[in-house]
Each structure stands twice: as C-alpha cells, then as structure tokens.
N, C-alpha and C positions, 0 to 999 in steps of 0.2 A: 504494500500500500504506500504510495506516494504521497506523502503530509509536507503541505507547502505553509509556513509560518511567514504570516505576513506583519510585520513589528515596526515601531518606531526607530527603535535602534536594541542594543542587546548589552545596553549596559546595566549595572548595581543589580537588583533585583531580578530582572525581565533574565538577564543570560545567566543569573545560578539556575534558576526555575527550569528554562530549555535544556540546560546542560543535564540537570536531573534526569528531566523529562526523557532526553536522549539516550542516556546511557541506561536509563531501566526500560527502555524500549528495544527488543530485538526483533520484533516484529515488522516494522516497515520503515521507511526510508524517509530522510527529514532532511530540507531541503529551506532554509531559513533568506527570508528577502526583510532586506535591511532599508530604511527608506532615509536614512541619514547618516553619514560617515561615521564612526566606532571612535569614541573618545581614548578608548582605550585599545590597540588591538587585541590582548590579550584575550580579552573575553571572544572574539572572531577565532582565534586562535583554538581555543579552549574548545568552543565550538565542531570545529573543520577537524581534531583530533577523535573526537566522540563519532566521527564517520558525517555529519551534517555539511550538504553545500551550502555555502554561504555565497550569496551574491547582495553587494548593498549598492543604494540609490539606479538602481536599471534607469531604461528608458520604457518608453509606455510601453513601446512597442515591444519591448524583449518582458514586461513586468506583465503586459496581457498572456505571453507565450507562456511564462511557467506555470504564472495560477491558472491558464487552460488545460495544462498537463498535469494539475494535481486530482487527484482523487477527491481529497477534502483541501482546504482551505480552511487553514488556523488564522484566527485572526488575534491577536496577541492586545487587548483592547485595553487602552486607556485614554485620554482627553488632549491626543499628543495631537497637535496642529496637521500634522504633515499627516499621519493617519487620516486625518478626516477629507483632508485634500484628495488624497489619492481616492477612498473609496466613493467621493461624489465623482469620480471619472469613469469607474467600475460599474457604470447603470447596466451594460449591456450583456454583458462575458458571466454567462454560463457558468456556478459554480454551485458545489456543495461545502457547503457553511457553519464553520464551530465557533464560536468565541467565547475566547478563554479572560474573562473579568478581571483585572489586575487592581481594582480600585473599590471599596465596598460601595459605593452607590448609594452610601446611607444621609450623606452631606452635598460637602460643591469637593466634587465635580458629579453630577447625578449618573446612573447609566439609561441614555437613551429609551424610551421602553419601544420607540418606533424603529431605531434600528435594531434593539435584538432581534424585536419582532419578526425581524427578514431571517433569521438565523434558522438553522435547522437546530443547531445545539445551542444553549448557551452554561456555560462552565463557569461558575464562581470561585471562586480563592477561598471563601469563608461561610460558614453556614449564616453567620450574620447578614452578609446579603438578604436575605430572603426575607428580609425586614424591611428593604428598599420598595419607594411606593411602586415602582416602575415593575418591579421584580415581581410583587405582590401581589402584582395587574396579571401579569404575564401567568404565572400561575394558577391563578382561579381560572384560564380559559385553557391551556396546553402544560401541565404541569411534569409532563414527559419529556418536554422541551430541555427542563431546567438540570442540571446535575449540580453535585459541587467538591471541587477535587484542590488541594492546599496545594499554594503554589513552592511553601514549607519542605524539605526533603535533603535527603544525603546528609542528616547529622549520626546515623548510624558507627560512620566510616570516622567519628572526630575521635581524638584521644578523651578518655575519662580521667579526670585529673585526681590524687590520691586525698580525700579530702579526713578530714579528723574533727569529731567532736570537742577536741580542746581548743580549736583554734577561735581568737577571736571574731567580732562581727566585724565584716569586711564589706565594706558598702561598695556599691559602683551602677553607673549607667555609660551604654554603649548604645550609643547610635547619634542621630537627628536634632542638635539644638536650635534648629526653626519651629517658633512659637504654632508651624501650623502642624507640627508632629508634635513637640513638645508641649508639656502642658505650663501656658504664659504664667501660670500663679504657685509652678512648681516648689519653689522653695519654702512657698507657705505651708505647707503639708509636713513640715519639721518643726513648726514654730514651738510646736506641744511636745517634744523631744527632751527628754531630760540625760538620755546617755551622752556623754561626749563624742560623738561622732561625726566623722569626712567619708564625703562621698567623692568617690573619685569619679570624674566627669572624659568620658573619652567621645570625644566627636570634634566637628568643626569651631571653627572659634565664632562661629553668628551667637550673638547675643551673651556672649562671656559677660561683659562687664554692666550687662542687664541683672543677670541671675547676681552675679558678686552686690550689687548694690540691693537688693529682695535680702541676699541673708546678712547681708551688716544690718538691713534694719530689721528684724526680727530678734536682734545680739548675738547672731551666730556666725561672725565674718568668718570664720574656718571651716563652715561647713562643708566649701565645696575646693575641690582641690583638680582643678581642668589639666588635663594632660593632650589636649587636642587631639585630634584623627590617629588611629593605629592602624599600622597594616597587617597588623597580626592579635585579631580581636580574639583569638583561641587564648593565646596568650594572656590577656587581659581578663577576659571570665575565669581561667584558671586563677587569679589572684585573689579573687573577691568572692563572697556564699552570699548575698544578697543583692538583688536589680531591684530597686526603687524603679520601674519602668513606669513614671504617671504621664499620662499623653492628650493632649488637647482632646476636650471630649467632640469634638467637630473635625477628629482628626479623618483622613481619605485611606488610612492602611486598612491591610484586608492580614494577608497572611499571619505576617509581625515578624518577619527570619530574624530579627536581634533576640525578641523575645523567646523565640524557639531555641535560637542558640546556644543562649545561657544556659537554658533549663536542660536542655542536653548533657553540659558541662555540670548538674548539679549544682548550679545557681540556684537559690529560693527568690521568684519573683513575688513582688507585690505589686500590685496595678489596681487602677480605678474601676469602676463597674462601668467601663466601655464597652460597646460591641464585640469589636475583634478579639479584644484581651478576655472578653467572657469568655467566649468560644476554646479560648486554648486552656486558659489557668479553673484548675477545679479548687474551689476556696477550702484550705483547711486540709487537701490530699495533696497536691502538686504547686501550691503558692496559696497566693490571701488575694482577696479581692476588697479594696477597702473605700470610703467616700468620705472621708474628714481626716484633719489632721489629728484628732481625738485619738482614732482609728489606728493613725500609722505608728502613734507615740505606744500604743498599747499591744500593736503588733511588733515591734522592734523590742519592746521592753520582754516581750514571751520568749521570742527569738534569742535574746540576751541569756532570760534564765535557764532557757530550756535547751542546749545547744544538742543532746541526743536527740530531741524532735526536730530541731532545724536541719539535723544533717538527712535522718528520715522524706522529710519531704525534700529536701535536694534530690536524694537520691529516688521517688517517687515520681518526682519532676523530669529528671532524666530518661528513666526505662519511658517515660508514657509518650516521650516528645521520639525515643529512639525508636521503639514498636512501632507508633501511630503514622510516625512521615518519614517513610523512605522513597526509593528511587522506583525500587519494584512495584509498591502500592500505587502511586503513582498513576506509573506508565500501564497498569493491569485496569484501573480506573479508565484510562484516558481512550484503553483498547476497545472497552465495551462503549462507550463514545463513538469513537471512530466506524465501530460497526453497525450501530443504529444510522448512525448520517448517513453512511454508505448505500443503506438501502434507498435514499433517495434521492432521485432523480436532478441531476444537474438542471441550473433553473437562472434565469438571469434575476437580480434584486434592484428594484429601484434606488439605490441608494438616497441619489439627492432628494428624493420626494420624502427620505425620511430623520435629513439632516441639513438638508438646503444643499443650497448649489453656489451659495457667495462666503468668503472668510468670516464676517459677523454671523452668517445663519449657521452657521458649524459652531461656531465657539457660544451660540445662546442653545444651541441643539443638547450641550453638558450642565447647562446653567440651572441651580434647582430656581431660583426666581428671574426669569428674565426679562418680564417685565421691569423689574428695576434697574436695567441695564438700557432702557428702550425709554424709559418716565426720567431717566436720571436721577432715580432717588438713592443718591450713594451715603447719605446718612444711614438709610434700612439698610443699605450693603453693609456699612463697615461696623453695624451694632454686633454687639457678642464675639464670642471666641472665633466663629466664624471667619474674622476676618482677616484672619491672617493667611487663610488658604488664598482668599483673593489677593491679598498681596507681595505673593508668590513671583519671583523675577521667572519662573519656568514652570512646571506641572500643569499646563493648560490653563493658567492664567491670563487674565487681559493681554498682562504684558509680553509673556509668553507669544500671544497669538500676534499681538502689533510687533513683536518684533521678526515672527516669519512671516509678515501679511503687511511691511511697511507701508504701502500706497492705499491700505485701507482705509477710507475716511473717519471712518466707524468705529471701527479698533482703536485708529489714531485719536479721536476726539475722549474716547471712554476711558483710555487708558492714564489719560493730560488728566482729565476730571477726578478721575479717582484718586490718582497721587497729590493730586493739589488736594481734594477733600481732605485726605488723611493728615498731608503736611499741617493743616488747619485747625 
C-alpha cells in the first residue's frame, strides 16, 4: 500500500510522530511530501533512513503526480498557511483521504468541521478531541469516520534511569515557555509552597524575565533556576522525579510528547485538569491532576513525606506511558485505518468550497470566532488566556499567515490592528 503524507514540513513534533509511524509500519510504503524547506535536515534524514521518500516543496504538476499515485493520502493537518494553500488547489485530483489531527481543536486554532467533513478518515492525536464542537458534529452523523491514534510513541526504546527513594524532590519542567503553551500565571501555583524549593526550567529563553519577576513577587526569587533549550532532554528528566507540567488552559496540544517523556523516564507529573493532560495523567496512579495552588503546596508537601509513594507512581507513570504508546500500537492502529479508507472509492473533494479559495478565507476557515476578525472587535480577541495563541509570530497565526500571504490586504490590515491593540 502506497501512503502519501502530505505535511507542512516534518519538523519538532510532526517528524518524531512519522518517524514512529514509519518504522512500526512494515506493511506499506511511505512516501512523505514536504510543502516547505526542513529547518532542520536531520529530521528529512531520519526520515529517508526508516525507508520513507521524501520529496519537499514539488511543483503542482509533479505534487498532482504523486498524491495521484497514492492509494491513501495522509494529510498530516494542522493550521499551517501553506497547507491550506495547497489543498484549495486540490478541488479536482481524485483521492482517498485520512487526516491525521495534530492540534486538539478544543480552542484557536479550531478543526475545520467542513473540511474533515471531505475526509474518508479522520484521526485524532487525543481522545480529548472528541470534545471539539466541530468533532462533536461530525460524530453524531458518521461516527465510523472518526478514530483516535497518539501521535505519542517510541518511549519504549528510552533508557530507565536508576531512580531511589532517598533521593530528594527534584523539580523541573521541559519544554515551551510561550505563555500560549505555558500557563501565563505559572509561578503563582507555588505561592502556597512552604518546602524550599527550585525548579529547574529547561526550554527557550521567551519570557524568562517575565516568570523571574511572578516569583520575586510572590518572595520566592529562587524558585526558578532556567537553564534554557537542551539537546539532550533524556538527560535532563533523568535528573529530576517531579514535572510541574501547568499549561495554558486554552493551550492547542493534543498528544503532550514532553509530558509522555518524562513519565516514561519515571518523572511524577503534576498538571492542571486540562484536556490533553487528563487524557494521559490518571490522578493518584501515574501523576496528580490539581487546580489551585492550595493543591500543588499539599501535593508537593505528600511527595516530600512520602518518597516510597512518589517513586511508586514514577514508576507507575512509566510502565503505562511504555505499554500504552509504542511504534507497533501505532502503526497496527493506523493499519486498520488504512484498510477501511481503502475500501473506498477515489473521489475528487471540493476543497475551496470548504475552506475558501482566498489567504483570509483559509486562515478564518481555523478561527473559533471569526467574526471578530471581520467586526474588528480585537478587545473580545485579546480577553483571556486565549490570547496568547493569537499572538503567536507562527502556529497559524495572523501573523503567521501575513507573513506567507504579504500582498494580502486583509491579513495585512488584521495583523497592524491586533498588534497595535495589544501594544495599547
């Protein structure tokens, strides 16, 4: 079977996922089309080693030739500009159709419900989806249509690091310090903290000297100790038995591979009673699941006392994240998928009819309210946690989209508006 992966590009996330996918797949042949140059080659690399051909940015005419010679047609989906470019071009070309959800669909960026609609399959990242209004829809009429397979996988193969009941509590978070991952009022969630404790902060330097100024005033200027981006994040969960993982509750993650990681590694996570993090962390067997800082002081203080229990659910946390998401479950998942769609008949899809046919009707086509992109009412945009997704320099953002759509009037006018509103 011929599986043509049609993607934005195959960086962070998007190329562990295929790579998984690929290599617990021996069954058919995978063929990945890249629609914007590899920031990184390695991940192309990585790819083209697992046996996958990689071709990126074609021309129409060679990008019509391969998804006509695919069996299925993966569409690797999320609110990337250039994705929605290409598939308003695709009205006419004959295909059989899976889309694999990279985004839970529960905030901005929404999922479509017109264009999955066209889909023969559509695949979720997370059982949370299926709380998406769009997703909701889809299901009460074709609920055959829908699966749902974690984009999560290949922590089997990581080392188990040797971990001891005596050791102290070792704090740390690992990933995303953009307030639209991260949760903007993080630090306050230790304010009620009475152990002396540093969290060791590994990711980008966005908003360091935000968070440092949250816990000077709280009295806790030590609490957080940034050691910026790793390239060796195995490394770094080896050090530490507790992820403080709190995440913008408007946050757009589906799977959580930081969160999976850790817990692999025998990290005890603690997270908010968000969607995604529900779905993985079972409160009290594999992590805590908490919503106040009340909460976190009285869960940290058990953890203290209780360090035979804290290594229990590490190690809890580990077997269920190594069991539950590997490479084989996967690609065994994705088989029975591929075989359903197969039965059906190659079929041309209207696209533009279900995401427009101009740069602004695609990028309000993801928008959960777009009329206030169209009213200009960027006060309601920029209320709540919300809105820091919107003011995202990439992730199908305005700015995102005016910046691959510069001659757009639209884009161009929305994008001036909104950043003046916010400067304001």
């Amino acid at each position: 079977m011929n599986i043509v992966h049609l993607t934005a590009h195959v960086g962070g996330g998007i190329g562990k996922a295929l790579s998984s996918l690929i290599a617990g797949d021996q069954g058919s042949t995978h063929h990945v089309v890249c629609l914007e140059q590899p920031e990184k080659p390695q991940s192309v690399t990585q790819l083209q080693q697992l046996g996958a051909e990689v071709t990126v940015c074609p021309e129409p005419a060679m990008l019509a030739h391969i998804l006509g010679q695919a069996d299925i047609v993966q569409l690797e989906w999320w609110n990337h500009p250039a994705t929605l470019q290409c598939l308003a071009g695709l009205d006419h070309l004959p295909l059989r159709l899976l889309s694999w959800c990279h985004v839970s669909g529960l905030f901005n960026p929404v999922l479509p419900q017109q264009l999955l609609s066209l889909c023969d399959k559509v695949v979720l990242t997370s059982p949370c989806s299926l709380q998406a209004a769009s997703i909701a829809s889809l299901q009460a009429v074709r609920p055959a249509q829908l699966a749902v397979i974690s984009s999560g996988s290949g922590f089997a193969e990581q080392p188990l690091p040797v971990r001891r009941a005596d050791e102290p509590l070792q704090l740390g978070y690992l990933g995303s310090l953009n307030f639209s991952k991260l949760h903007p009022r993080y630090v306050s969630y230790f304010s009620q903290v009475a152990l002396p404790l540093t969290i060791r902060m590994a990711g980008d330097v966005l908003n360091q000297q935000v968070l440092q100024q949250q816990a000077v005033a709280i009295g806790k200027p030590d609490l957080l100790q940034f050691e910026g981006f790793t390239a060796q994040p195995a490394r770094f969960l080896a050090s530490i038995n507790v992820l403080p993982y709190l995440l913008n509750p408007s946050h757009y993650g589906t799977a959580e591979n930081a969160l999976l990681e850790a817990m692999a590694m025998g990290v005890v996570p603690i997270v908010l009673a968000n969607p995604a993090e529900q779905a993985v962390v079972r409160h009290g067997e594999t992590g805590f699941v908490i919503d106040s800082a009340k909460e976190m002081a009285h869960t940290l203080q058990q953890l203290q006392q209780a360090p035979d229990w804290r290594l229990a659910i590490g190690q809890a946390a580990s077997v269920q994240v190594r069991e539950q998401f590997t490479s084989q479950a996967m690609a065994a998942a994705f088989a029975r998928c591929y075989q359903a769609v197969l039965q059906q008949d190659k079929q041309a899809r209207p696209f533009s009819q279900a995401i427009g046919s101009s740069p602004e009707q695609w990028f309000l086509s993801c928008q959960p309210h777009p009329q206030h992109f169209l009213q200009q009412q960027w006060p309601q945009l920029l209320a709540g946690d919300g809105r820091y997704a919107l003011l995202e320099k990439t992730k199908g953002s305005v700015f995102h989209f005016h910046d691959h759509f510069p001659h757009n009037p639209a884009l161009a006018d929305w994008s001036r508006a909104l950043a003046c509103c916010n400067d304001n």
